[in-house]
N, C-alpha and C positions, 0 to 999 in steps of 0.2 A: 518834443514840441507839443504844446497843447493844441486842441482842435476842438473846434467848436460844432454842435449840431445844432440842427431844431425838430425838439422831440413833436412827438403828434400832440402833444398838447399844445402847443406853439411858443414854447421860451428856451429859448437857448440855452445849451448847456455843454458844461464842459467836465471832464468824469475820468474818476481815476488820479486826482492832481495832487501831487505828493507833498505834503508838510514836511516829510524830514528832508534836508539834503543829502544826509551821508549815510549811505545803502538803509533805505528806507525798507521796513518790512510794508508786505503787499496790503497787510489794512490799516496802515497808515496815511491812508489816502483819504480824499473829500470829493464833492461833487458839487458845484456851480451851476443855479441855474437864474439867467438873469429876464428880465421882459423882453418881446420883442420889440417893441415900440420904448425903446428905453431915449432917454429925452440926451439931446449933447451937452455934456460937463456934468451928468449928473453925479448927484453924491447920496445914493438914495440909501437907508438906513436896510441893514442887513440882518436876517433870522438865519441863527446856526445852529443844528436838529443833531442831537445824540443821542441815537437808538438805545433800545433797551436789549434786556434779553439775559440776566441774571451774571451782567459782565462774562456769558461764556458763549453766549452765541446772538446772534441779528447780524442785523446788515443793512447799512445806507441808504439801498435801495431796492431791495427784497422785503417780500411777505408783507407784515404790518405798515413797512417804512415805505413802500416803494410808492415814489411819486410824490416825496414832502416836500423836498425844496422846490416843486415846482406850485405846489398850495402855498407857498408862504408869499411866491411869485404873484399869483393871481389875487393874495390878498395886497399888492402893491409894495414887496419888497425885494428886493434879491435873496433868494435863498439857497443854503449852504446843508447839506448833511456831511456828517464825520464818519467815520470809523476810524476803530482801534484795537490795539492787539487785545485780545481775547483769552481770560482762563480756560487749560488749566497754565498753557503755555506759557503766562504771567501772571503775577500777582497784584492786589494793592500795596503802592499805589500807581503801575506801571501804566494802567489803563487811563487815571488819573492825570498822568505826565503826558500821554499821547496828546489828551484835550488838551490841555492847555498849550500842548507845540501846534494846534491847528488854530487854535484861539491866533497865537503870534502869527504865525502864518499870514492867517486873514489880514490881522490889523496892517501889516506890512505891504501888501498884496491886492487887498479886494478895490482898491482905485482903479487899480486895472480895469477892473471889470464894471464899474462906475456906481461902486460903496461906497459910502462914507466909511474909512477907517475909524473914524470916533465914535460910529454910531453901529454897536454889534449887541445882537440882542440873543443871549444864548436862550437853547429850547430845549427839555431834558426830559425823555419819559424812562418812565421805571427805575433802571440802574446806571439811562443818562441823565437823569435827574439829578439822583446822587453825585455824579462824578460833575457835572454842571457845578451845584452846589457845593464840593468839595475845592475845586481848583477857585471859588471867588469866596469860599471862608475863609481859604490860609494863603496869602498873599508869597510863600516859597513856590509854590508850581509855574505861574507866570513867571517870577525871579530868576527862575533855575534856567526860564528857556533862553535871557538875556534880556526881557521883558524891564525896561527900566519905568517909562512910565505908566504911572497909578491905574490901576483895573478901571476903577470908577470912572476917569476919565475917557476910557474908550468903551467901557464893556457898559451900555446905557441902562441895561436891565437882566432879566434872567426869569426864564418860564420853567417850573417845575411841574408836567401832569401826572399825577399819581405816581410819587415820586416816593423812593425809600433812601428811609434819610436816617433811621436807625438801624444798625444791621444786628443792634445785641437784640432789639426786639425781632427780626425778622429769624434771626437763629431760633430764638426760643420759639416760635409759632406754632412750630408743627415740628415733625420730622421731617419733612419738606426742607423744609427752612435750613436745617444745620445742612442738609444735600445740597442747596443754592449758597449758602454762604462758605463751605470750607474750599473752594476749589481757588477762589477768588480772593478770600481772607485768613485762612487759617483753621486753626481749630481751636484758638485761645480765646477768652474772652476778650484779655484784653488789647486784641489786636482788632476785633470786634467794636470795642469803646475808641479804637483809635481812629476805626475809618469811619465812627457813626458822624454824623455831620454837625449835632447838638454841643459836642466833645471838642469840636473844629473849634466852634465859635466860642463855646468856653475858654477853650485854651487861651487863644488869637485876642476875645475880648474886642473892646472899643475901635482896635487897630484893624481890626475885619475889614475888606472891603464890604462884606455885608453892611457895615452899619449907614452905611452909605448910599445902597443898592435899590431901585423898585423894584420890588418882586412881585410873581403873580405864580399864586399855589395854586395850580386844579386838580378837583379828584373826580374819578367818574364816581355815576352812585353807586356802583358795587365794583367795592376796591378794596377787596380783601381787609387787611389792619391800615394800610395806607392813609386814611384821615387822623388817626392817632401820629404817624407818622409828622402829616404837614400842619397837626395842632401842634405839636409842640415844638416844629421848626420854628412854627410863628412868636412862640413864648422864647425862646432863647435869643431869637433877632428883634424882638421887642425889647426885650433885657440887656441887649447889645448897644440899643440905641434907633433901633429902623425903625424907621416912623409910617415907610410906605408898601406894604406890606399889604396884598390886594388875595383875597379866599372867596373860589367860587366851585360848586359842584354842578357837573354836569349828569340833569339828566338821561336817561333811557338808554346806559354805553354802561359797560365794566370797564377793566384794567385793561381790557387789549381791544375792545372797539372803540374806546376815548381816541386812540388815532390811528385805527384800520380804516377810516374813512373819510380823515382829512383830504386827501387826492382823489377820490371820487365825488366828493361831492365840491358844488360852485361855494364860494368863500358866504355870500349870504346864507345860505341853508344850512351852515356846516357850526354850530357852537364855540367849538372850542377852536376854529380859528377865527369867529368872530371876536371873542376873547382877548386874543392873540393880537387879532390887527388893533382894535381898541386901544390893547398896554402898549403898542407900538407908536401910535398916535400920539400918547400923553407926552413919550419921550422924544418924539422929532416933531418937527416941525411940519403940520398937515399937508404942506405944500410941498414937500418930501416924499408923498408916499405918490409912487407913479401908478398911473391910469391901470388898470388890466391888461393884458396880451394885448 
């Protein structure tokens, strides 16, 4: 039975809530945190956070993450973090399938909790980024969960922060690089070219739910290769047909302070979730986004 608390920050939350029904693995679970002052019958538009961590390790709400879904709260939505199984124990695109069964999950589900199902706005840093970006390039991962109606229709937008969206470039990088990327993808190239997300949308074409999609790319200002990365996400979903397509770099933060301090700091002093509530804005309805705590 779910249970509800109210954290010291003051929005309710509900932790541990399993996407899969049928013996769910233990980080197949998500975490709900909604206002307390939430209004009756609302239907307020929902932010769902997929950690990073080179698809082999983070966590929902440890370290970098802990305390997002209740930033996305304070910036006037309900918010949602994932987790999912973790290399070396799976491969792509197992990590891939997880999201998108929490994607369905929610659309099914988060009325409950007083979401708009039509209105989900996925949030992706690093290698949730990618996997964000991967499950709404190729319209099979929604598909495969039973997902009949169109992404676009429910899933309003998608936030990539310093996202890696190529993984043959991330291989080649360094030595580093082939260490992050075989545990999770292989050691072929062209397994490489198949989970990079450029490759997605080539494939997929016009028929992408990208082409359809607002997106909003941020990178901090030291981020590794990662702005090569979301230039040329942006030329391939231009090429595709996306018209809305929104590029902004965040001052005085790298790759891991861009959102180590989302949950510490209030939603006005914070960038990258003023950012965030902003491309929320554009897609619901202002009168939508609920008061603070």
């Amino acid at each position: 039975m779910l249970r509800r608390t109210l954290s010291v920050l003051g929005a309710y939350s509900w932790k541990e809530v399993a996407y899969v029904t049928e013996s769910p693995h233990a980080l197949q679970a998500l975490d709900i945190a909604i206002p307390r002052r939430i209004p009756p019958r609302a239907k307020l538009p929902t932010c769902v956070f997929v950690h990073g961590g080179s698809w082999q390790r983070g966590d929902k709400s440890g370290g970098l993450n802990k305390d997002i879904d209740e930033a996305f709260v304070r910036a006037g939505c309900l918010g949602v973090s994932v987790n999912y199984r973790l290399s070396p124990e799976v491969q792509h695109p197992e990590h891939a399938k997880d999201v998108a069964a929490a994607v369905t999950w929610l659309h099914r589900n988060i009325a409950k909790f007083g979401g708009d199902p039509d209105k989900l706005v996925l949030v992706g840093h690093s290698a949730g980024a990618h996997l964000v970006m991967q499950i709404l390039a190729d319209p099979q991962y929604l598909a495969a969960t039973g997902m009949e109606q169109p992404v676009h229709t429910f899933v309003k937008g998608a936030v990539g922060i310093s996202g890696v969206y190529n993984i043959v470039r991330l291989a080649n990088t360094s030595f580093y690089g082939t260490l992050v990327t075989s545990p999770p993808f292989g050691e072929r190239v062209e397994q490489w070219r198949e989970a990079s997300i450029g490759m997605t949308v080539a494939r997929v074409g016009a028929t992408s739910p990208f082409a359809k999609m607002p997106l909003l790319l941020v990178n901090a200002e030291e981020d590794f290769h990662f702005h090569e990365d979301a230039e040329e996400l942006e030329r391939w979903l231009i090429a595709a047909g996306n018209t809305s397509i929104q590029r902004h770099v965040v001052p005085n933060c790298n790759h891991f302070t861009i959102v180590q301090h989302l949950a510490n700091d209030y939603p006005d002093s914070n960038p990258t979730i003023q950012l965030i509530k902003a491309f929320v804005a554009e897609i619901a309805d202002p009168d939508e986004i609920s008061p603070l705590l």
